[in-house]
C-alpha positions as CSV (number, residue, x, y, z in Angstrom):
1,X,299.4,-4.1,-34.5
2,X,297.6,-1.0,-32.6
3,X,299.8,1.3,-33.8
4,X,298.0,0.5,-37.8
5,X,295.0,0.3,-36.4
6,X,295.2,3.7,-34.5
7,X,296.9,5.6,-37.4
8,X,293.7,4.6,-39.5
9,X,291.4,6.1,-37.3
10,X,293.3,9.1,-37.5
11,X,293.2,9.6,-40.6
12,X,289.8,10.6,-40.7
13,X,288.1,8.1,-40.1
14,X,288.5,6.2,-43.2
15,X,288.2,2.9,-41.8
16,X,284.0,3.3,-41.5
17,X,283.3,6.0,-44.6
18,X,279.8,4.5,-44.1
19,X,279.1,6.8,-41.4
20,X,280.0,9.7,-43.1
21,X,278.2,8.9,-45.9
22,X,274.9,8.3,-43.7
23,X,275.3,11.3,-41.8
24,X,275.1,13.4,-44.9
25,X,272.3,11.7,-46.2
26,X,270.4,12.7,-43.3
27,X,271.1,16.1,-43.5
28,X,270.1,16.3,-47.2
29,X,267.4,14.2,-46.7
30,X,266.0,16.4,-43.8
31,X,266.7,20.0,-45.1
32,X,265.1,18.7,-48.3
33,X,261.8,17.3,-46.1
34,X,261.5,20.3,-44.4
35,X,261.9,23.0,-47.6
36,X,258.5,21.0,-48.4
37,X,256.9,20.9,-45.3
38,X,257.5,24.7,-44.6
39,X,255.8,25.1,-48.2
40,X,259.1,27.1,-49.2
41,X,260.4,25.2,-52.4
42,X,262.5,28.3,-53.8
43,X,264.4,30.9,-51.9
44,X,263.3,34.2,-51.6
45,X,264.2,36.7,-54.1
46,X,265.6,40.2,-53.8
47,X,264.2,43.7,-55.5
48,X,266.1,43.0,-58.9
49,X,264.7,40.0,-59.5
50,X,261.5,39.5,-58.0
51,X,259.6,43.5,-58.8
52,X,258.8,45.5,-55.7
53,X,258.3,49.0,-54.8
54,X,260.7,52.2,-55.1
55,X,259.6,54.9,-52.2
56,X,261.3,58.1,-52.6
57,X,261.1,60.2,-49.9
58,X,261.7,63.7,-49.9
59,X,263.2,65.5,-46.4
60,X,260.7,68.8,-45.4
61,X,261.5,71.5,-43.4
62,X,260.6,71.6,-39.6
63,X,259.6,74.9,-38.1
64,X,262.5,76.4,-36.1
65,X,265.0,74.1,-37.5
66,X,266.2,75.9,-40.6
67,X,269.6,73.4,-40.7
68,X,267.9,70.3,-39.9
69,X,268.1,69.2,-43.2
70,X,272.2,67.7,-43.4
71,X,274.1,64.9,-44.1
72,X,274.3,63.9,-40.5
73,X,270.2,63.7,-40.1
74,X,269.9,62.3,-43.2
75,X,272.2,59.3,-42.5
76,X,270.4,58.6,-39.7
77,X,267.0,58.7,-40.8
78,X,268.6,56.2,-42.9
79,X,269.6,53.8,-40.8
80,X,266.3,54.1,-38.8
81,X,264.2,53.3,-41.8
82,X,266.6,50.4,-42.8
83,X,266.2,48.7,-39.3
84,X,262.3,49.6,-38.9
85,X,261.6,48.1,-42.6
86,X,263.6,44.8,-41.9
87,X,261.8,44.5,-38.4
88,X,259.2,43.3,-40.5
89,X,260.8,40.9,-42.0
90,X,261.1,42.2,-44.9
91,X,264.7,41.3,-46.1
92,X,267.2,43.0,-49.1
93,X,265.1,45.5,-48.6
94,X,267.6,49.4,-49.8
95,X,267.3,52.4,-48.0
96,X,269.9,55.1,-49.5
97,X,270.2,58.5,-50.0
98,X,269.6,60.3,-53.1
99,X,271.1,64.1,-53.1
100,X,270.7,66.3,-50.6
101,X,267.0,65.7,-49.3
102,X,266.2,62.6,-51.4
103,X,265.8,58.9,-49.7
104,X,265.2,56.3,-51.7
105,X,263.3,52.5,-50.6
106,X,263.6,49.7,-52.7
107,X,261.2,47.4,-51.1
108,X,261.4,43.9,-52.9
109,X,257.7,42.1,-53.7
110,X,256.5,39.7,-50.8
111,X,253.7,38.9,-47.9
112,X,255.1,41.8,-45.9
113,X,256.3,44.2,-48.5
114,X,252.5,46.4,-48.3
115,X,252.7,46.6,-44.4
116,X,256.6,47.8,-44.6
117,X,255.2,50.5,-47.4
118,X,252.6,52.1,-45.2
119,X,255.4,52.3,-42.5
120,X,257.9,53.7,-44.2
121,X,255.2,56.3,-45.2
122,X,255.0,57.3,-41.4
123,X,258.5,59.0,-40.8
124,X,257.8,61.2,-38.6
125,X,259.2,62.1,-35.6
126,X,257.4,60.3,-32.6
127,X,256.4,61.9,-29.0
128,X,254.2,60.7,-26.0
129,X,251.8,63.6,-25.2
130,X,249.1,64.1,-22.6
131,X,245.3,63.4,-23.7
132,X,243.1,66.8,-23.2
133,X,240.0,66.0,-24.9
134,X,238.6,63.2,-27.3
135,X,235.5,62.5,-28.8
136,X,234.5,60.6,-32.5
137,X,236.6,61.2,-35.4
138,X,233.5,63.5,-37.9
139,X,233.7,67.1,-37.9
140,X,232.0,68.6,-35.1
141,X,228.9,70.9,-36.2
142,X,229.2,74.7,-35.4
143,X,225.4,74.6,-33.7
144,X,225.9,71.6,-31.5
145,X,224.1,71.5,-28.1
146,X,226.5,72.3,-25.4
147,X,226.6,69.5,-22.5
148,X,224.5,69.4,-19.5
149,X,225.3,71.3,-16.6
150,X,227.7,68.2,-15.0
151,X,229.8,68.8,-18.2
152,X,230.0,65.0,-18.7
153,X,228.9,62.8,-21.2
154,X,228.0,59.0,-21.1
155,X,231.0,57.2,-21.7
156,X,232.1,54.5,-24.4
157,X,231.0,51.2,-24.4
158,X,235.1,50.1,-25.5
159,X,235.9,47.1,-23.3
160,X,239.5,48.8,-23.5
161,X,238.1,51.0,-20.8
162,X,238.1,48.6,-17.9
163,X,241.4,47.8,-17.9
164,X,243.8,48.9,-15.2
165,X,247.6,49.3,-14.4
166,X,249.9,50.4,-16.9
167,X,246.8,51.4,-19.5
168,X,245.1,50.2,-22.8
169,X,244.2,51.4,-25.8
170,X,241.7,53.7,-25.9
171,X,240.0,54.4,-29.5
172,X,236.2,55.2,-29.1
173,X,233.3,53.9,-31.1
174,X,232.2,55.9,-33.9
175,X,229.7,58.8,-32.9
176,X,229.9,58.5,-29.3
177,X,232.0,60.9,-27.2
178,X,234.6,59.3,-24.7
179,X,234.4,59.4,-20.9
180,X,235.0,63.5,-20.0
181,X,233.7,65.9,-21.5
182,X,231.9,66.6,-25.2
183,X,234.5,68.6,-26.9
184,X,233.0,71.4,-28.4
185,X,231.3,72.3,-24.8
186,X,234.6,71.5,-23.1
187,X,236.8,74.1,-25.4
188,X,233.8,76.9,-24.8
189,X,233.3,76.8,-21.3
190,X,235.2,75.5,-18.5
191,X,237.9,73.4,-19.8
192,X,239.8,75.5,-22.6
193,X,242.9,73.7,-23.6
194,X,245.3,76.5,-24.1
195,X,248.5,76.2,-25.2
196,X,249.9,77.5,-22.6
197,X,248.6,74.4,-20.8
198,X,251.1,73.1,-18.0
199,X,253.3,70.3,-18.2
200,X,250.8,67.3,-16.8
201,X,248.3,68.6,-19.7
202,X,245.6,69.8,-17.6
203,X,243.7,72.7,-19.3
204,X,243.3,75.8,-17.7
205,X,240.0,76.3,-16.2
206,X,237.3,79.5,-16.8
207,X,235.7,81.2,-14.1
208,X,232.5,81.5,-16.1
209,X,231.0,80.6,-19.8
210,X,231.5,84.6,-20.4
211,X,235.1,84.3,-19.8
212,X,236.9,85.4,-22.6
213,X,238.9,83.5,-25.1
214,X,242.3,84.2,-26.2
215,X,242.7,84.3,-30.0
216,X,244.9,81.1,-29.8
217,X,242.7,79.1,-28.4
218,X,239.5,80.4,-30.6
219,X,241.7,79.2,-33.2
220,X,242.3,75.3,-31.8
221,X,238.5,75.6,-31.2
222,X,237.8,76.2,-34.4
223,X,240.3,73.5,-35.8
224,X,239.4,70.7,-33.7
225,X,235.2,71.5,-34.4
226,X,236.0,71.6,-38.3
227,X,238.1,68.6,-37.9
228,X,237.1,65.5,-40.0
229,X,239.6,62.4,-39.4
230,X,237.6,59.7,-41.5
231,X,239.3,61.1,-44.7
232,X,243.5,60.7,-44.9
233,X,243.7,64.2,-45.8
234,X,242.1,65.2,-43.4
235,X,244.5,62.8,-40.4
236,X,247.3,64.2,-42.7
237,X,246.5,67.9,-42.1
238,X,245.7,67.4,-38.3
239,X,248.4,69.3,-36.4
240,X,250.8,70.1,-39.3
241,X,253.8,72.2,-38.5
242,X,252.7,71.6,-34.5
243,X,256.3,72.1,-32.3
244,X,256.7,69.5,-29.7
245,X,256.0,72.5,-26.8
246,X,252.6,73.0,-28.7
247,X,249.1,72.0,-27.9
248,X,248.3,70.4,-31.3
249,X,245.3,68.8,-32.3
250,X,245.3,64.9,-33.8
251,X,243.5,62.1,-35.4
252,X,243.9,58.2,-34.7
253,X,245.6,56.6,-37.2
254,X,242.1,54.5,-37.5
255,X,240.5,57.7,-37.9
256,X,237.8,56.8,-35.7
257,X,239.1,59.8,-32.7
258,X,240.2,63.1,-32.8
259,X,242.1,64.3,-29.4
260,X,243.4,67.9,-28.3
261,X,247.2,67.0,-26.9
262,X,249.2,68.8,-24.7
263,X,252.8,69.4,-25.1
264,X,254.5,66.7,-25.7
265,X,256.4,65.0,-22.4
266,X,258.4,62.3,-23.8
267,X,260.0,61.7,-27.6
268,X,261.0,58.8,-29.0
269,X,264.5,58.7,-28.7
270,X,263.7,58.2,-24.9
271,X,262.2,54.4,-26.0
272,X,265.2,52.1,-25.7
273,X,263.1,48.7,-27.2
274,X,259.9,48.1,-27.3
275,X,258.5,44.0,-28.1
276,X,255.0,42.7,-28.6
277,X,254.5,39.3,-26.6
278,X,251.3,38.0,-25.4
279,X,250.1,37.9,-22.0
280,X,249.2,34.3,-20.6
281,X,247.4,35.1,-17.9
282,X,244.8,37.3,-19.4
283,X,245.4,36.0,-23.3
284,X,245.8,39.2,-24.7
285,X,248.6,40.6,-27.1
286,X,250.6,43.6,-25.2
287,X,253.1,45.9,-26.0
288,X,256.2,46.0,-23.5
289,X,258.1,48.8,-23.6
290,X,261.9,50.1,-22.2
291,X,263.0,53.4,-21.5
292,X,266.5,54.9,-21.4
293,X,267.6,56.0,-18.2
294,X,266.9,60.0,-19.2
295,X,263.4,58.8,-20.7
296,X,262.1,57.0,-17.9
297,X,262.9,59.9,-15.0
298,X,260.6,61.8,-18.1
299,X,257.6,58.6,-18.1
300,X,257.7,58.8,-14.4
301,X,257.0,62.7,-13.9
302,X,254.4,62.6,-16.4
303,X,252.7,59.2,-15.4
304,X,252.8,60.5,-11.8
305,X,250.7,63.5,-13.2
306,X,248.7,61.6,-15.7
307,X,247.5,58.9,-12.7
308,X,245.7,61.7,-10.8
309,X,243.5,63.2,-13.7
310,X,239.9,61.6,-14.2
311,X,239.3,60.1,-18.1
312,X,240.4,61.0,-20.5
313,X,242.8,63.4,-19.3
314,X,244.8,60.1,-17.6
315,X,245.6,59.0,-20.9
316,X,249.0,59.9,-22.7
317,X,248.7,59.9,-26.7
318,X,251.3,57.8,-28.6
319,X,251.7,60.5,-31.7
320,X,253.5,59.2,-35.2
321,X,253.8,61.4,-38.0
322,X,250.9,63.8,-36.5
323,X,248.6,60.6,-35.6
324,X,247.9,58.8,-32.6
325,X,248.7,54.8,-32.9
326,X,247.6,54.1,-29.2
327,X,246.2,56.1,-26.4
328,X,246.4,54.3,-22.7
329,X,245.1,55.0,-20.0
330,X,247.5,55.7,-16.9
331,X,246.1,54.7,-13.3
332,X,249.6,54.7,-11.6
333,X,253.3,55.6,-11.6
334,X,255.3,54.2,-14.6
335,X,259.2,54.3,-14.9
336,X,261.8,52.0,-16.3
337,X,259.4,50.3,-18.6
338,X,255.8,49.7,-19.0
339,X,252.9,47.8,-20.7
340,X,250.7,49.1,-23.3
341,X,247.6,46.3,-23.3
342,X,244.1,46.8,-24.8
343,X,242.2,45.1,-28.0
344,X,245.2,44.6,-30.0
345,X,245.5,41.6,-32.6
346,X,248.8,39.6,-32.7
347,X,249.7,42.2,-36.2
348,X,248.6,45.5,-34.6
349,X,250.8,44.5,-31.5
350,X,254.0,44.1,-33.9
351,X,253.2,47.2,-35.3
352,X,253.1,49.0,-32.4
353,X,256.0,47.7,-30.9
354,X,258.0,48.0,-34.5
355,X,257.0,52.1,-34.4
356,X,257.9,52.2,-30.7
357,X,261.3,51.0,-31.3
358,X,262.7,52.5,-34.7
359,X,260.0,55.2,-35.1
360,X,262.1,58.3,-33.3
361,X,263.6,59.9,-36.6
362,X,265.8,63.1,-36.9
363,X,263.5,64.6,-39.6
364,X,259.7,64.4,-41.2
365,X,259.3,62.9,-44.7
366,X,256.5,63.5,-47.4
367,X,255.9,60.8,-49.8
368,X,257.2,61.9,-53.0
369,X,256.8,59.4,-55.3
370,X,255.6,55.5,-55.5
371,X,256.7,53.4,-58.5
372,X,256.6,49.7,-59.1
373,X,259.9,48.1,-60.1
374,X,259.3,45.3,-62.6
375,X,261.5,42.1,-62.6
376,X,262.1,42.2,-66.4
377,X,265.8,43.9,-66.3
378,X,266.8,41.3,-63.5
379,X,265.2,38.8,-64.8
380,X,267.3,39.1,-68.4
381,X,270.5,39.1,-66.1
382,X,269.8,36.4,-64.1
383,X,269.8,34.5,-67.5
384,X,273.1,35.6,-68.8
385,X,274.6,34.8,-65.4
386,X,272.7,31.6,-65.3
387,X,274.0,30.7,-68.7
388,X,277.6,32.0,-68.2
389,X,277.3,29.6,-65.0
390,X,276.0,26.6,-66.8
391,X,278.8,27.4,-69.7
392,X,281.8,27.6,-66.7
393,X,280.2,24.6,-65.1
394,X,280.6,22.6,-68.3
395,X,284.2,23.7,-68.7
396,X,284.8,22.5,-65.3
397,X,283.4,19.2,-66.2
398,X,285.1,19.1,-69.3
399,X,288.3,19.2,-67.9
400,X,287.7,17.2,-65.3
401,X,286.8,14.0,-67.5
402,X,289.7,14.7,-69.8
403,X,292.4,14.9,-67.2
404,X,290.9,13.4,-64.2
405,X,288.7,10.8,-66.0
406,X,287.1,8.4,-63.6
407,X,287.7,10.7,-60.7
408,X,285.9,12.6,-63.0
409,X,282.5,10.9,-61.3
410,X,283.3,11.8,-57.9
411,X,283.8,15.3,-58.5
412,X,280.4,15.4,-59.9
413,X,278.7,13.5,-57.6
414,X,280.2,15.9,-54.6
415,X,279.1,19.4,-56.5
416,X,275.5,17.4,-56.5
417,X,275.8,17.2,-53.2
418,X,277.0,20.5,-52.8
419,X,274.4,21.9,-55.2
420,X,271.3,20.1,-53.2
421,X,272.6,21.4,-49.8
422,X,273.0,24.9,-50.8
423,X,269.5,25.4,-52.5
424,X,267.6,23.4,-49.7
425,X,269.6,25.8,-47.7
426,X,268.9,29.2,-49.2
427,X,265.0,28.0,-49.6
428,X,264.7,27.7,-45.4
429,X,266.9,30.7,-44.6
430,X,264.5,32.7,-46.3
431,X,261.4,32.7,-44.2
432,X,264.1,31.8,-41.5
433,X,265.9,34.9,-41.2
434,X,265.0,37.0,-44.0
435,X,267.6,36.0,-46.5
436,X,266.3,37.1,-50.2
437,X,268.4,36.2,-53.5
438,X,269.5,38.8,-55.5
439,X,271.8,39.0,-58.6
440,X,275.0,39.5,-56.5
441,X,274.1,36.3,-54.2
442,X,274.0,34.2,-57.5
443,X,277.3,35.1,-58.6
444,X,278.6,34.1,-55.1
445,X,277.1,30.9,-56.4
446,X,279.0,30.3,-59.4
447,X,282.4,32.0,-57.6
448,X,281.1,28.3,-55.3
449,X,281.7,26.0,-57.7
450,X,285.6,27.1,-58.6
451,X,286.3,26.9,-54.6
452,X,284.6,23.6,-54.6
453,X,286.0,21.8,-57.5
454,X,289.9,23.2,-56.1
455,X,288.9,21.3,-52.7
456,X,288.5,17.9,-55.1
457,X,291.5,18.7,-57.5
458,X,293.7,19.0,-54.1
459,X,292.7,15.9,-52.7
460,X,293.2,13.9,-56.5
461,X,296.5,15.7,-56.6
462,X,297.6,14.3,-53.6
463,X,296.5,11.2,-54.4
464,X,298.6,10.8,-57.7
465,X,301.4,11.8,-55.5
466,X,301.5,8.8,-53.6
467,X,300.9,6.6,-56.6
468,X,303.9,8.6,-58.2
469,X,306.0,7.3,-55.3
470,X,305.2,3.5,-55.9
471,X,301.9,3.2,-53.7
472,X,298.8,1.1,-54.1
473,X,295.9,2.9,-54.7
474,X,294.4,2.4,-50.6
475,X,297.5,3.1,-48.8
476,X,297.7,6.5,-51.2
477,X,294.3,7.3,-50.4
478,X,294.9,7.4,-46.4
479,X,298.3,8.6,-46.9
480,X,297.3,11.7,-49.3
481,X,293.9,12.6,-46.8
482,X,295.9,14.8,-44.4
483,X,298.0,16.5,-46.2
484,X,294.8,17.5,-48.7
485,X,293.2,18.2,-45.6
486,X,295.6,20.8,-44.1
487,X,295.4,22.5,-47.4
488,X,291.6,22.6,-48.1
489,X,291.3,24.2,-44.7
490,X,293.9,27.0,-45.5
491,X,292.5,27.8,-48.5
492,X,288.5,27.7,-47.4
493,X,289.1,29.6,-44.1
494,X,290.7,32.0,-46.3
495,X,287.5,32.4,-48.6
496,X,285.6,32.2,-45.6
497,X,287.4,35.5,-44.1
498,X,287.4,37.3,-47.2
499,X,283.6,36.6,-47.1
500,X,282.7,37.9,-43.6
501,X,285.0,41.1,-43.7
502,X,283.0,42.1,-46.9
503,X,279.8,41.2,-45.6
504,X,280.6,43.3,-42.4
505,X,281.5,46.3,-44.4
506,X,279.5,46.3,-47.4
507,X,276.2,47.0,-47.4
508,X,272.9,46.1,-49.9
509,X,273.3,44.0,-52.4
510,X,277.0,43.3,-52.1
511,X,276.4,41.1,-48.9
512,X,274.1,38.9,-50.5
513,X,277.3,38.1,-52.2
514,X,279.5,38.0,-49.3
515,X,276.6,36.0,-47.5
516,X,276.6,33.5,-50.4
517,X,280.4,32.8,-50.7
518,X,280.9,32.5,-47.0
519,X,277.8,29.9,-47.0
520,X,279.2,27.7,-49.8
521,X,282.6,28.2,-48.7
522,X,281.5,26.6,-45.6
523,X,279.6,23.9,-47.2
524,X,282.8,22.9,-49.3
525,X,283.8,21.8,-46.1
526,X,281.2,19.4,-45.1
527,X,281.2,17.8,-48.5
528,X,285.0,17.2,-48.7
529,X,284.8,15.4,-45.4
530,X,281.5,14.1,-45.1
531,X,281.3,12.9,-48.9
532,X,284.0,13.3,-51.5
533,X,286.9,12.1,-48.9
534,X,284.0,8.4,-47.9
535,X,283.5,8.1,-51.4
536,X,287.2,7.8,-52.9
537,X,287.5,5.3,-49.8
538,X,285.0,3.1,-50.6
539,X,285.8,3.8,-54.4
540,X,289.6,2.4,-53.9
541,X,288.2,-0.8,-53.0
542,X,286.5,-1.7,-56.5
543,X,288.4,-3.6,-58.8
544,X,288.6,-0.4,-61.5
545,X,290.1,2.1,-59.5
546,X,292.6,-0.3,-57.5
547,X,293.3,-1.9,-60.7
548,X,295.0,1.5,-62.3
549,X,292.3,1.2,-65.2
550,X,293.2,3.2,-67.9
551,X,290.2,5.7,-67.5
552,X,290.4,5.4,-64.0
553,X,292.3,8.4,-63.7
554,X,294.9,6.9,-61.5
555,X,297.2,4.2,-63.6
556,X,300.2,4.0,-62.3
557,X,302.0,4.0,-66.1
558,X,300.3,7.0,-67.0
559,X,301.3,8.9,-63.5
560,X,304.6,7.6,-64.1
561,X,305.0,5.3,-61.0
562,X,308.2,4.7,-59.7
563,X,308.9,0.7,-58.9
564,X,307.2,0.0,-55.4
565,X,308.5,0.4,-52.4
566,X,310.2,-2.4,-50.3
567,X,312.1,-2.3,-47.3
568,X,315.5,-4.2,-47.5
569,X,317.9,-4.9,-45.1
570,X,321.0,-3.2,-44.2
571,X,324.1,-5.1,-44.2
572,X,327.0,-3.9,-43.6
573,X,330.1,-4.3,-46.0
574,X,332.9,-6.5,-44.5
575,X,336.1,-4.6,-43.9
576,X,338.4,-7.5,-44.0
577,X,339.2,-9.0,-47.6
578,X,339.0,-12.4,-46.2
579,X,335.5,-12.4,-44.8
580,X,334.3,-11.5,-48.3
């Protein structure tokens, strides 16, 4: 009697299909509870459904580096832009090349779609120079006072000028001039930045106000007086075509500071990652940074310099596309990695940090043009594929009620199923991890419901089998179970593969496809076992299906049973005539 008793269990548990058939219901139930709670009743949609923005960005010559513009650069200015624009969350977001000099940005409409604009806008290439001189961000008038004889002016007010260790950011209030010296006094007597300034960015000094000036440095003067960064065209003209060996001149990216930098000590292919967290102890948002092992022998040198010099010529400049995001303060030796703290909100930290880590790019960009992509065109496909899948769907059911006919019900009842975990499933992965619908991801869809309705017709099939061969309905039921299984697994692991080798070596839209068949594929599973296989247990208990009714789906005359199955008893024929 255990031997039964054990093969049942087996077999899949057949014996308690109530369990099953709670666990499920759980899951739906909870997935479905918290698609509301989150507020996310529909999944995310990509570019060519939703609208969004098209960014082209067109590749500029750099000064020196006549060949910079190839293939090679390109391709990776690509892939930086890619990763920085989906650091924001911004999902199905396209980044491809377009001729030789030409990148396109597709970015699709949503809450972060604006911020990953105005970052893809700064593609610059992004280097960690010394601080010479800062003071407000207006233009500096030609007949301005010079300083008193100290040479020092009454520093800022910014709370981010107490802070110690590794440095904060240091943006000065409008109209006051930092801690050091008033610039245009600075440049004219006693602390000319030249660019011939040495490595730790401390100016060369004059031996009097008479001294005389050298052409280059009457220029940077006369830059950095006229300089106004409250306008954008005036932060975008601040050091244009500056080299990284140059003293340059710069604007914040607030506008509210111009600086004169020094040569630029460290670039940022030298970051290795860079993260915003928030720091308990003082409850402040920081940036914590990592340096390759060739960047941080470069922090170290220049931080070692940089700790020695008084404010602001301690501070090392953090320059993007020609503007400085964040200016710390250095007041000791940094290598390996370090901490960038300072009056930063929870947004400006992720910023930071987002620039820090994909911002190094082989080539500078200019905005060529900005279009808005309408959802119209998508929005006419999605229809025909939504009405080509509602007209395969009712094929499928079609066929399924004339050949299958009361089995019919279960197969519908499972894609339900199927159906409510998938869409629960796409609405949380969205502000999960970014996953956005797009036209390809909906044909994965439909491609579902084939791969899920063969799962059912297997298990029927093997089912009819067993009736074929003389057997009552619940023996057939257990009996057919692992063989059906065996076969559904081939065949969805299959899929499955199929799925993840495309979505590894596609890329854009075609892996919202991939993504989508390998998700469903997966879910096929959990429904045949946790649904479709409790249901036809519990279903071969009721009086219509164990009866053979006619529209059952499984009579026995109709399946062409073969008489049932009886064991009999061998006897053995007598060999002598007599004993017959």
């Amino acid at each position: 009697m255990a031997a039964p008793k054990k093969g049942r269990g087996s077999s899949g548990g057949q014996g308690r299909p109530g369990r099953a058939l709670a666990l499920i219901l759980i899951a739906m139930v909870a997935l479905t509870g918290g698609m509301f709670l989150s507020g996310h009743t529909t999944p995310r949609l990509g570019i060519d459904l939703a609208g969004g923005t098209s960014i082209t960005l067109k590749a500029k010559s750099q000064p020196g580096k006549p060949d910079a513009i190839n293939q090679t650069n390109m391709d990776t200015a690509v892939s930086i832009i890619e990763r920085r624009v989906n650091g924001l969350g911004v999902s199905e977001a396209e980044v491809q090349t377009q001729g030789r000099d030409n990148i396109i940005v597709n970015i699709p409409k949503g809450t972060n779609s604006k911020q990953a604009r105005e970052q893809v806008g700064t593609t610059a290439q992004l280097y960690f120079r010394p601080v010479l001189t800062v003071t407000a961000g207006q233009a500096t008038p030609t007949d301005t006072a010079s300083p008193s004889a100290s040479g020092s002016a009454k520093p800022s007010a910014s709370p981010s000028d107490k802070e110690t260790a590794s440095g904060s950011k240091a943006t000065p209030s409008a109209g006051a001039t930092t801690q050091g010296r008033a610039v245009t006094g600075a440049l004219t007597k006693d602390t000319s930045p030249s660019p011939s300034a040495s490595a730790s960015g401390t100016p060369k000094a004059s031996v009097s106000p008479s001294a005389s000036v050298d052409p280059a440095t009457a220029e940077l003067q006369k830059r950095f007086a006229a300089l106004d960064c409250s306008t954008k065209a005036g932060r975008a003209k601040a050091g244009a075509n500056a080299k990284p060996t140059d003293t340059t001149i710069a604007c914040s990216s607030e506008g509210d500071a111009k600086y004169v930098l020094g040569p630029a000590e460290v670039s940022g292919t030298d970051v290795d990652s860079a993260k915003a967290t928030i720091d308990q102890q003082r409850g402040m948002w920081i940036v914590q940074m990592d340096f390759t092992d060739k960047g941080s022998k470069k922090f170290q040198q220049i931080t070692s310099k940089l700790s020695q010099q008084q404010s602001p010529m301690n501070q090392f400049a953090i320059a993007l596309d020609g503007e400085v995001v964040s200016a710390p303060q250095v007041n000791e030796t940094l290598s390996g990695s370090a901490e960038i703290s300072g009056s930063f909100t929870q947004q400006s930290a992720q910023d930071l940090a987002n620039v820090l880590s994909y911002g190094a790019l082989p080539l500078s960009f200019d905005e060529d043009t900005v279009t808005t992509v309408t959802a119209a065109l998508g929005g006419e496909q999605l229809q025909a594929g939504l009405i080509a899948g509602a007209i395969g769907l009712a094929l499928v059911v079609i066929y399924l009620v004339a050949y299958y006919r009361g089995l019919a019900l279960i197969a519908l009842l499972s894609l339900l199923v199927s159906g409510i975990l998938t869409y629960t499933l796409m609405s949380l992965l969205g502000p999960a991890i970014g996953f956005a619908l797009n036209l390809p991801a909906v044909c994965g869809a439909i491609v579902a419901i084939g791969i899920t309705a063969d799962s059912f017709i297997v298990y029927f099939e093997r089912i009819r089998d067993e009736i074929r061969d003389g057997r009552t309905l619940r023996p057939a039921v257990e009996r057919a179970w692992p063989r059906a299984r065996r076969t559904i697994l081939v065949s969805d692991f299959v899929s499955f593969l199929a799925a993840a080798v495309l979505f590894i070596v596609t890329v854009g839209k075609v892996q919202g496809f991939a993504f989508t068949l390998g998700l469903t594929t997966l879910l096929d599973v959990v429904v045949v076992f946790l649904f479709t296989k409790p249901v036809m247990t519990l279903m071969a208990r009721t009086k219509f299906f164990s009866g053979g009714h006619p529209w059952s789906g499984l009579d026995p005359k109709r399946l062409g049973a073969k008489p049932p199955l009886r064991r009999t008893r061998r006897v053995n024929a007598p060999t002598d005539p007599k004993e017959a």
